[in-house]
C-alpha positions as CSV (number, residue, x, y, z in Angstrom):
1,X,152.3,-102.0,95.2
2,X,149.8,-101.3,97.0
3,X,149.7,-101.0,100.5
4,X,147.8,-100.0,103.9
5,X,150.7,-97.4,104.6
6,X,150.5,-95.8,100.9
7,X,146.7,-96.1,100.3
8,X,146.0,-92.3,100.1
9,X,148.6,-92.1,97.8
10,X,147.8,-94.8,95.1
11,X,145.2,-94.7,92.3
12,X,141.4,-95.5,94.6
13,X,139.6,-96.8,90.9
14,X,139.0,-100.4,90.7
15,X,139.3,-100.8,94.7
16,X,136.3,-102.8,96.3
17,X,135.2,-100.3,99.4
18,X,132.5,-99.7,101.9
19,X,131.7,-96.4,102.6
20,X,129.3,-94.9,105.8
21,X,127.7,-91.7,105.9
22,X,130.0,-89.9,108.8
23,X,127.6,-90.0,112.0
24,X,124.5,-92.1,110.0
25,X,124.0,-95.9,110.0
26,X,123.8,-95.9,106.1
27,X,126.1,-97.9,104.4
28,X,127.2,-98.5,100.1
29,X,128.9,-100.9,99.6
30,X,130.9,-101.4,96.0
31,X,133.9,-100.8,94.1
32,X,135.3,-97.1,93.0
33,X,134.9,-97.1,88.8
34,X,135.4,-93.0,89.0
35,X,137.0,-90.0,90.7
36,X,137.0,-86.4,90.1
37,X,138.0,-83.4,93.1
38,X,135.7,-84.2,95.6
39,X,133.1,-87.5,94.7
40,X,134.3,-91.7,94.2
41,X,131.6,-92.8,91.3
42,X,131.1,-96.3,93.1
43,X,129.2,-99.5,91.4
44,X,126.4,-101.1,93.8
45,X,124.6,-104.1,93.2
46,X,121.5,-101.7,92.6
47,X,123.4,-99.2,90.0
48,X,126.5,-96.8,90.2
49,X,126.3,-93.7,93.6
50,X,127.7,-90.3,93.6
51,X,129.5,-90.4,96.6
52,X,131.3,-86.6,98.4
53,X,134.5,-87.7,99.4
54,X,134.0,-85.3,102.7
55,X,130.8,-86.8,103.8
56,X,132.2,-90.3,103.9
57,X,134.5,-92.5,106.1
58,X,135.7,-95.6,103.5
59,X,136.8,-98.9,104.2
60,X,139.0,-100.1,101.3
61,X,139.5,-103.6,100.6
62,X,143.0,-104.4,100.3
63,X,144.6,-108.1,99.8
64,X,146.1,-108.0,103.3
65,X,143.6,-106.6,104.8
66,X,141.0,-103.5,104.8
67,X,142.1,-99.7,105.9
68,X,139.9,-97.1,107.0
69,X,140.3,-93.7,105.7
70,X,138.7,-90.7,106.0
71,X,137.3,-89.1,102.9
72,X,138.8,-86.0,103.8
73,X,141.6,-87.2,103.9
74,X,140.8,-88.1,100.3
75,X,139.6,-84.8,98.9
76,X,141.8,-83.7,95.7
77,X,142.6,-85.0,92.1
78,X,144.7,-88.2,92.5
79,X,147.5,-86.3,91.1
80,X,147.6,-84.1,93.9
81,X,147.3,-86.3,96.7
82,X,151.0,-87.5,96.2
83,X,152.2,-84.3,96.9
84,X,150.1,-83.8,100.2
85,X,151.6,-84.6,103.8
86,X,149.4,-87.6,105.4
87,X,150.0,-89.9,108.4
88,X,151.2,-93.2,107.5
89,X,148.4,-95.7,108.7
């Protein structure tokens, strides 16, 4: 199940999320429909965004409650991020 202390380790497609250029005011908000090594594929109301996972801070919606999480910490296939060493949240 998913979690805010096991986020960057769980599949990301199909979450709703709000992501902010890191230092802008610009924000997309949507829900993750793709991932490859570095970008989240997200749908908008106005059509699907390319977003770099680096570039980004998200704020995923969970049932509990929302996490923020930095898209660096983000940046890898979702197969690798099990194996990486994070912080729990």
């Amino acid at each position: 199940m998913i979690k805010p202390s096991n986020i960057t380790k769980h599949e990301i497609i199909g979450l709703k999320c709000e992501a902010s250029l890191k230092g802008g005011a610009s924000k997309i908000d949507g829900r993750v429909i793709d991932e490859t090594r570095n970008t989240f594929v997200v749908q908008t109301k106005k059509g699907k965004k390319t977003l770099i996972k680096d570039k980004y801070n998200f704020v995923f919606k969970l049932p509990e409650k929302s996490v923020n999480v930095s898209g660096v910490v983000l940046v890898g296939r979702s197969r690798d991020r099990i194996k990486k060493k994070t912080d729990k949240w």
